[in-house]
PLY file of the C-alpha trace (Angstrom):
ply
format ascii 1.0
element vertex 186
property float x
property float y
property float z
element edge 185
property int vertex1
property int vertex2
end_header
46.04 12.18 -29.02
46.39 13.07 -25.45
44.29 15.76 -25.33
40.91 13.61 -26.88
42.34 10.77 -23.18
42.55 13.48 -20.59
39.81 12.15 -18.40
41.07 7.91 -18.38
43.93 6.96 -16.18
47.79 7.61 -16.66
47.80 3.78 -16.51
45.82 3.25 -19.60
46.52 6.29 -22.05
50.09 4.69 -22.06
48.80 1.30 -23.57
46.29 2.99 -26.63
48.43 3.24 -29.26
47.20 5.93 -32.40
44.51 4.47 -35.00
43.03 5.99 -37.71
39.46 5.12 -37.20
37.70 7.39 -34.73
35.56 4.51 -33.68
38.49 2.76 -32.55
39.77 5.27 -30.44
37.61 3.50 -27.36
40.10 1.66 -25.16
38.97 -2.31 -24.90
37.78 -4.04 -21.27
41.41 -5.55 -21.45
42.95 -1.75 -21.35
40.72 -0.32 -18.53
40.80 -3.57 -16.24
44.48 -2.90 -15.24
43.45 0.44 -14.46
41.37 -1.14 -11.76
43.94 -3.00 -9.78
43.14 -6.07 -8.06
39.99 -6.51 -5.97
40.17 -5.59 -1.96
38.73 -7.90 0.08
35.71 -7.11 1.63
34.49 -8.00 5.33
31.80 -9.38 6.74
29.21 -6.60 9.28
28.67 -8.36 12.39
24.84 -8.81 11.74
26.06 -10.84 8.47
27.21 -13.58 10.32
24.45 -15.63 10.55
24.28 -15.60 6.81
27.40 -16.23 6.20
26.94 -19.29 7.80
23.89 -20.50 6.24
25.67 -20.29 2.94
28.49 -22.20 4.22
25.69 -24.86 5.29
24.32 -24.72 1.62
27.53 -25.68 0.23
27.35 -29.23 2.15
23.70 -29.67 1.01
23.77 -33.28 -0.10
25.86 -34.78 2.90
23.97 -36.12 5.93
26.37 -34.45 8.85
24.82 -31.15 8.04
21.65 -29.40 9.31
19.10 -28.42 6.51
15.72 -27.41 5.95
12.82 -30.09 6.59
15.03 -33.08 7.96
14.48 -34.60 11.22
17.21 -36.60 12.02
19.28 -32.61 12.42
16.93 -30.93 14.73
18.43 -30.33 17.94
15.56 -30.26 21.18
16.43 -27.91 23.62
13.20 -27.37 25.92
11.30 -30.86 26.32
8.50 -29.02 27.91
8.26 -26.64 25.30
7.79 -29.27 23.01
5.53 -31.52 24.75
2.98 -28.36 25.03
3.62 -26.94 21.10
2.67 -30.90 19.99
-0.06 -31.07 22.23
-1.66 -27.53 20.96
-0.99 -29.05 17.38
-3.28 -31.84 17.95
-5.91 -29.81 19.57
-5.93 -27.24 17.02
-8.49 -27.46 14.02
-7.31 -27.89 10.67
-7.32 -25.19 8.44
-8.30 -27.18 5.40
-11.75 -26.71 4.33
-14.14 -29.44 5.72
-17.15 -30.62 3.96
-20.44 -29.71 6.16
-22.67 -32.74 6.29
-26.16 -32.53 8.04
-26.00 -34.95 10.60
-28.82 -33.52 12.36
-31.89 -32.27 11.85
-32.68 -28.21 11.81
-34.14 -27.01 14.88
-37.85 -26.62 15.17
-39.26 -23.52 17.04
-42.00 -24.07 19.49
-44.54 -21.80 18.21
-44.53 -20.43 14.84
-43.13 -16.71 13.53
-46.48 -14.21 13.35
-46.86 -12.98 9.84
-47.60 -9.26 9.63
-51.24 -7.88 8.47
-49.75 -4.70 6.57
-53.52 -3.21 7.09
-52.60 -3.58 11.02
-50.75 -0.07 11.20
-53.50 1.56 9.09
-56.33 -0.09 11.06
-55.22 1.29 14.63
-54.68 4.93 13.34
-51.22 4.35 11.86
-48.30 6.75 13.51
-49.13 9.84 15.03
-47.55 12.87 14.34
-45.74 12.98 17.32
-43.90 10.23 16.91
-43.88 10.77 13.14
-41.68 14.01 13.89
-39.77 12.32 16.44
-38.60 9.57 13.75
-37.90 12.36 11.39
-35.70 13.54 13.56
-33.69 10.65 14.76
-33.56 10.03 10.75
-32.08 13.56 10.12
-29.43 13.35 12.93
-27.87 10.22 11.69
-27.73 12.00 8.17
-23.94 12.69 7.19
-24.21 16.33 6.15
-21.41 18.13 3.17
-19.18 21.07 4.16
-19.74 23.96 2.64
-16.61 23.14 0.01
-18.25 20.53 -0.99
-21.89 21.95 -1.87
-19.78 24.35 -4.03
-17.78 21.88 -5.41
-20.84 19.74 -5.93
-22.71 22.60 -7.44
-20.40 23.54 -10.09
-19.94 19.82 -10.83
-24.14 19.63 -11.68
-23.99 22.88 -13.48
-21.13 22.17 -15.95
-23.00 18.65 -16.26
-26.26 20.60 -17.29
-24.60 23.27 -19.20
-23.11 20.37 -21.69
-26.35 18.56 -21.74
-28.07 21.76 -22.78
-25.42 22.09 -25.91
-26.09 18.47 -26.80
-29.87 18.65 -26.75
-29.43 22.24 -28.33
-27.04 21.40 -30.93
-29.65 18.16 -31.97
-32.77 20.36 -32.14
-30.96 22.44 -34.30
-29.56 19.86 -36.37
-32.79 18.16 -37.11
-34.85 21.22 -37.17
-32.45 22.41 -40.27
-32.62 18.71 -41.48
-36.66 18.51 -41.29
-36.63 22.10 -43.10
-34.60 20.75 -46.02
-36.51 17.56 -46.17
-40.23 19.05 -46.23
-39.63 22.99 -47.69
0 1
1 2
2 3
3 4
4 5
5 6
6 7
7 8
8 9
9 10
10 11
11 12
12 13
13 14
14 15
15 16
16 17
17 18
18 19
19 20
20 21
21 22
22 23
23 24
24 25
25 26
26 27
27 28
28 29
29 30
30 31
31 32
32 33
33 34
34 35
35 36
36 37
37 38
38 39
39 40
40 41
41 42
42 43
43 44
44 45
45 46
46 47
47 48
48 49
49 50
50 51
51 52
52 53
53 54
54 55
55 56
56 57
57 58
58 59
59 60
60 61
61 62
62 63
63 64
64 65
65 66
66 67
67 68
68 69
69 70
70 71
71 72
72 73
73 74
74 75
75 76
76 77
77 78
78 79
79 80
80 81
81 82
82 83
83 84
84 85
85 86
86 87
87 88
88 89
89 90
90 91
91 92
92 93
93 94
94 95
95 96
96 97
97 98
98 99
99 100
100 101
101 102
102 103
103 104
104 105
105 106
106 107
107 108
108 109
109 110
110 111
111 112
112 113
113 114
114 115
115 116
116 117
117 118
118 119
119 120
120 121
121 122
122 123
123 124
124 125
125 126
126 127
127 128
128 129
129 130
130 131
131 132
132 133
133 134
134 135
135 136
136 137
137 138
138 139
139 140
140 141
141 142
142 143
143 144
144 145
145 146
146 147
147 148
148 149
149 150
150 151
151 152
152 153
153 154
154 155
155 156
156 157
157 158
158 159
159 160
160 161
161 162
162 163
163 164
164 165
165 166
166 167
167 168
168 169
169 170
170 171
171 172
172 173
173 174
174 175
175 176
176 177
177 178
178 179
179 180
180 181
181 182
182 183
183 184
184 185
């Protein structure tokens, strides 16, 4: 029997006493707890205070002597100045609730009209020369992002395999209905 409770305390092997059943062999919470001893007290890190005392002020929620979240009557004022200019910014400041937009005026009318385009206009005066033509090209092609080399290869073989498995689908169909066509007409 004492070579199965090696591994528990001294304290506790002396309290099991010898049972038949195997599945009562397993000392209860009763057993081990004395094996524990009593609790040590634990102590409070220095950056824990101010915790400490906010759940001391919790426990005297419901009287009126204590500070507590939201209530007027506790807040203590030290900087009048400070105040004065926080309630005045407050006032000032918009609202952050959505506000519904009524038209109270009327929209803005331009003095002269937009021109509309003639899309014939570019054609008519001999469209863009190649010159300038080129010169757009260019500016096009140098705002162009262009791939590294890794990834042309790694686009290529991404394309290929793609293909590659479309040609055994379209492959594998022709062959399919070509053998069903031959059965069906002889």
């Amino acid at each position: 029997m004492a070579d199965e409770h090696d591994d528990l305390p001294e304290e506790v092997t002396d309290n099991l006493e010898p049972v038949a059943d195997e599945a009562d062999l397993t000392p209860s919470g009763e057993e081990l707890s004395g094996a524990l001893g009593d609790p040590e007290p634990f102590e409070i890190a220095a950056d824990e205070d101010d915790a400490e005392e906010l759940a001391e002020l919790s426990e005297f929620a419901d009287d009126d002597d204590t500070p507590r979240e939201a209530d007027p009557d506790d807040v203590v004022i030290d900087d009048e100045d400070q105040l004065d200019a926080a309630t005045e910014e407050a006032r000032l400041a918009k609202s952050s609730r959505p506000v519904k937009r009524t038209h109270t005026q009327a929209p803005v009318k331009k003095a002269t009209p937009t021109r509309k385009r003639d899309p014939k206009t570019e054609e008519e005066e001999g469209g863009v020369g190649p010159v300038t033509f080129t010169r757009q090209s260019v500016g096009e092609l140098k705002k162009v992002v262009w791939p590294s080399g890794d990834d042309v290869k790694q686009y290529f073989l991404v394309v290929l395999i793609f293909v590659l498995i479309i040609m055994g689908i379209v492959f594998g169909l022709d062959t399919l209905f070509g053998w069903g066509l031959l059965k069906l007409l002889g």
